[in-house]
N, C-alpha and C positions, 0 to 999 in steps of 0.2 A: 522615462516616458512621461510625457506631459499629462496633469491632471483632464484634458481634454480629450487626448486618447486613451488613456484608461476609460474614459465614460464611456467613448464609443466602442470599445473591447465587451465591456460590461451589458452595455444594453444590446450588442450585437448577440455576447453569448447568451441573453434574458430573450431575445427572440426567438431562438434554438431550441433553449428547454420549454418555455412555456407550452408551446404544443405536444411536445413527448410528454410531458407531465399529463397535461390535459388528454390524448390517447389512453395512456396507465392507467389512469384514476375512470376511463369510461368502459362499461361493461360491453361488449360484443355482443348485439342481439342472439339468442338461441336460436337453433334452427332448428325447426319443428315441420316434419315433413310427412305426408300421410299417402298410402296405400294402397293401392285398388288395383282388383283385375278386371273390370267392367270398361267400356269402351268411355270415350269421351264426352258422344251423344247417353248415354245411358245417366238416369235422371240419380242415382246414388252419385256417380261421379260429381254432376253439378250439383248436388246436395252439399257433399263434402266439400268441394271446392270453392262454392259459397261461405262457408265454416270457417275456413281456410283463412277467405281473405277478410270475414270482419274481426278473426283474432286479430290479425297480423294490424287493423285499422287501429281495432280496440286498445292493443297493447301499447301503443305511441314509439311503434317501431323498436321497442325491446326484445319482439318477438320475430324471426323470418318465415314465412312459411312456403312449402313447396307443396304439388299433387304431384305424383303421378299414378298413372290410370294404367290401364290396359294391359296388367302384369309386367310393367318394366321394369319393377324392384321385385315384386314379389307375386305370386299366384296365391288367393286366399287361401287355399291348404296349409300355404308355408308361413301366411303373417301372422299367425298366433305364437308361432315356436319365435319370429322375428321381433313380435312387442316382449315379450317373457327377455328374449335375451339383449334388448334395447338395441335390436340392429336398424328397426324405423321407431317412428316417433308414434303416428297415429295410424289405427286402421277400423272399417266398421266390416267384417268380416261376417257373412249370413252364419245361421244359428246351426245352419245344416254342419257348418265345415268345423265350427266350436264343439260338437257332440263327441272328437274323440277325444277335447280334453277335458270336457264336463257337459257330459250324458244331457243331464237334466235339459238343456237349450234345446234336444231332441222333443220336448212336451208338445210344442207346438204339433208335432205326428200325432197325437194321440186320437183314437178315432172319435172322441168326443167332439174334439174341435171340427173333424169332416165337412167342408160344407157351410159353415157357419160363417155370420158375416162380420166383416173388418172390423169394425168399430164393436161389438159383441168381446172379439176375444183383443183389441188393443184395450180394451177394458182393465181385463185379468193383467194382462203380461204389462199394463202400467200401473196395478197393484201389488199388491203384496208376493203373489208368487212372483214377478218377476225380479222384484225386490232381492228376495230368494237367493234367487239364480243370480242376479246380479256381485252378489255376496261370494258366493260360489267361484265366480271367474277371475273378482279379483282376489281371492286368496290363493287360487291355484296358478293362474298365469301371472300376478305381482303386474296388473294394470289398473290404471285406477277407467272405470265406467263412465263414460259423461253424465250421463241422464235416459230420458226414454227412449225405446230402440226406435230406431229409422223402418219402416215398412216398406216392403218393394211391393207387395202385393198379392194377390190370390192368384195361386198357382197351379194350372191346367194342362190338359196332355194334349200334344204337337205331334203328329203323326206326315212323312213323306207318301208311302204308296197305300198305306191301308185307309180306306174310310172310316172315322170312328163318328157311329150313332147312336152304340150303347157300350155299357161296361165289355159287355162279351167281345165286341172290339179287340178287346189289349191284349185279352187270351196270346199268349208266342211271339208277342211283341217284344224285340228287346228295346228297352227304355233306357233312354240316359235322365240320371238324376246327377242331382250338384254335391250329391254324397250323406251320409247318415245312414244310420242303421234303420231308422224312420223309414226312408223312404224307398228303402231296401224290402223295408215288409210291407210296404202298401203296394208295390208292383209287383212281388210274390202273392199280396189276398188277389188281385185282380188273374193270377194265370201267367203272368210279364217276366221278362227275362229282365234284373235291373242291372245296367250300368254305371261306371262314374268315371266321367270324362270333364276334367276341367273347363270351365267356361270359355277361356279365349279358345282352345281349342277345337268349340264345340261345331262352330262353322265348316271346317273343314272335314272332320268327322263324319257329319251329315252328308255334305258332297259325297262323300264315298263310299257309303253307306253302313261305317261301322256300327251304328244302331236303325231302328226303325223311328224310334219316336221318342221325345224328351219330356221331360216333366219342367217346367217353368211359367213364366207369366207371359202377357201381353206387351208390356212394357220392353220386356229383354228381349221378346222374340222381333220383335220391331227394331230395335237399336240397334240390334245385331246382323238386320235385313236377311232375314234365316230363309223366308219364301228366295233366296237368291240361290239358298242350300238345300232347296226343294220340300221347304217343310208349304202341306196342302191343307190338313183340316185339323180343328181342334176340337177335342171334346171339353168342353169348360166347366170343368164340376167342382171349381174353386176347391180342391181338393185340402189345400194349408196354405196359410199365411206366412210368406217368407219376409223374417222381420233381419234386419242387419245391425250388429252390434255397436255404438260408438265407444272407442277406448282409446287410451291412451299408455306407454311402454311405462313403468313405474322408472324406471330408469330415467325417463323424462322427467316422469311427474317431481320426481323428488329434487329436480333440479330446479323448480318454478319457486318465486316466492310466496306465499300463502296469496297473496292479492292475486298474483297470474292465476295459481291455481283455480283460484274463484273465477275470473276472467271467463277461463275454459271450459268450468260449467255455464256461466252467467250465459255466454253468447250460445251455445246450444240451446239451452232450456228456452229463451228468448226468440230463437229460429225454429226448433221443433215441429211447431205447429204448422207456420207453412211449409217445409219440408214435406208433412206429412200430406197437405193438403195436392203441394205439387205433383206428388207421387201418386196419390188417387187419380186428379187431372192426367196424368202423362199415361194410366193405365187405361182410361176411357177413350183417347184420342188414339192411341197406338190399336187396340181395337176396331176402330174406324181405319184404321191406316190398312191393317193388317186384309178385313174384309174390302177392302179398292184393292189391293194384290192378289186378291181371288182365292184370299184363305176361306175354307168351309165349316162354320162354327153349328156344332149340334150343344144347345142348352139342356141338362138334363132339368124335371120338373121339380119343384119342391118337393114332393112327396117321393119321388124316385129317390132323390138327394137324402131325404130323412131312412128310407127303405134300407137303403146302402149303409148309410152309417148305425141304423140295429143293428146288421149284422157284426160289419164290421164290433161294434159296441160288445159283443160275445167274447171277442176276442182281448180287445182292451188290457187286462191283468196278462194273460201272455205277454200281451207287446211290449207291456208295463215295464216287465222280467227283463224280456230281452234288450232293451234299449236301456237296460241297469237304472230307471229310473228311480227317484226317490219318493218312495210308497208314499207319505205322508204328503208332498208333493204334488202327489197324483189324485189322492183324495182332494185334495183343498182345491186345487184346479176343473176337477171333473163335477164338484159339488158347485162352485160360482158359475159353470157354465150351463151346469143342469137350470139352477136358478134364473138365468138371464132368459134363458129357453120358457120359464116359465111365466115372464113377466112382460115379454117382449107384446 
């Protein structure tokens, strides 16, 4: 073989390997995929899916990221057992469906909070108790937290054939809640029959009339075009703040490099605020939306609102018990709200 076809043997096989070498030696973006059973219009959805894509910006394509929405991987009852055993990536699951595996995200029921307004208790729950509980989830589900929780909103009762104008209303009502012991005993203090009917589901449930009336927001009840499920009036006694968890599977986490890792807090912590801002905006207009479909909204009044939660307030240390809350917990939480109450 001629010293000239040797060369070209040589740089033929140099043209071969160079690229397999260069494949080898480069990492394959992680794919990081996140969770939701809420529809697509529903503002948690494009919350997350905002999140999504300026990781996926941020990361300089080291990271892949996918949504899906509308329970096609998972229904939030099941995405907590799914982060724990790294079958998805991310999910922000409400605090209601986290209470059977740490109680405490139940606080937000406590009849202290009844009533009270958004910004008063994101206060607390972006202090130190939520800190708390923060701590709490990730040692028991093995996920690491982003940051502060996502807010869906102040959440009211939706009623198909009964009028509600006052509490005595919900007397025999059976109610669909989104789950928790919480909210199991607040439609017990009212008289209510509670139910728990997952959210995609909830549309057609109504058609049929396996409950009378649901416990939720403005926001959801809109997204979900529920007046199409024949929901007619609501009584809006901001009853609890439904706040949504952001997390991530440890099983994930532990595969990022400390820089990603930070990445993943960075861009939350950096988006949060509007998120948070958008989610109030999307609960005001979906109210508008709601009243043009011929929903019938009874406001109860300040003072009725405070009437209500003395009593309820009697009860408190029962609910405390039953929702296995953690006593010290419940002190520190019910003492900064007392406080804000007093300075407001």
């Amino acid at each position: 073989m001629t010293i000239l076809r040797r060369g070209l043997f040589a740089a033929a096989a140099l043209a071969l390997v160079l690229p397999l070498a260069h494949m080898a030696g480069a990492q394959a973006p992680l794919t990081f995929r996140g969770s939701l059973d809420t529809s697509a219009t529903h503002h948690r959805t494009i919350s997350i899916g905002d999140y999504l894509k300026k990781v996926e910006e941020a990361s300089g394509g080291t990271i892949k990221t996918q949504l899906f929405h509308s329970g096609q991987l998972y229904k939030d009852v099941n995405v907590a057992k799914a982060l724990r055993d790294g079958g998805i990536e991310m999910a922000a699951p409400g605090v209601w469906v986290l209470s059977g595996f740490i109680p405490d995200t139940d606080i937000v029921q406590l009849p202290v909070f009844y009533g009270q307004s958004l910004e008063q208790q994101l206060k607390i729950f972006d202090g130190p108790v939520g800190q708390k509980i923060n701590a709490e989830i990730e040692r028991k589900l093995g996920v690491k937290v982003l940051g502060p929780w996502l807010n869906l909103g102040l959440s009211n009762y939706y009623s198909t054939k009964k009028a509600l104008n006052d509490f005595a209303d919900l007397r025999g009502l059976k109610i669909r809640t989104s789950g928790g012991a919480g909210q199991f005993a607040r439609a017990k203090f009212f008289g209510a029959i509670p139910n728990m009917t997952p959210w995609p589901d909830v549309p057609l449930a109504l058609a049929q009339g396996t409950f009378d009336a649901l416990s939720t927001s403005n926001e959801s009840t809109e997204s979900a075009k529920l007046y199409d499920s024949g929901v007619k009036y609501v009584f809006e006694d901001h009853q609890f703040l439904g706040l949504y968890i952001p997390m991530v599977s440890g099983v994930f986490w532990n595969k990022l490099t400390p820089a990603q890792q930070k990445l993943l807090v960075d861009v939350w912590a950096q988006n949060i605020p509007t998120y948070r801002k958008n989610m109030e905006d999307a609960q005001q207009a979906a109210r508008k939306t709601l009243m043009e479909h011929g929903l019938v909204f009874v406001v109860p009044t300040p003072a009725q609102i405070a009437a209500m939660r003395q009593k309820m307030m009697a009860e408190q240390d029962a609910i405390a018990r039953e929702l296995k809350l953690t006593p010290d917990l419940v002190k520190e939480a019910t003492a900064e709200m007392e406080q804000a109450q007093k300075t407001q």
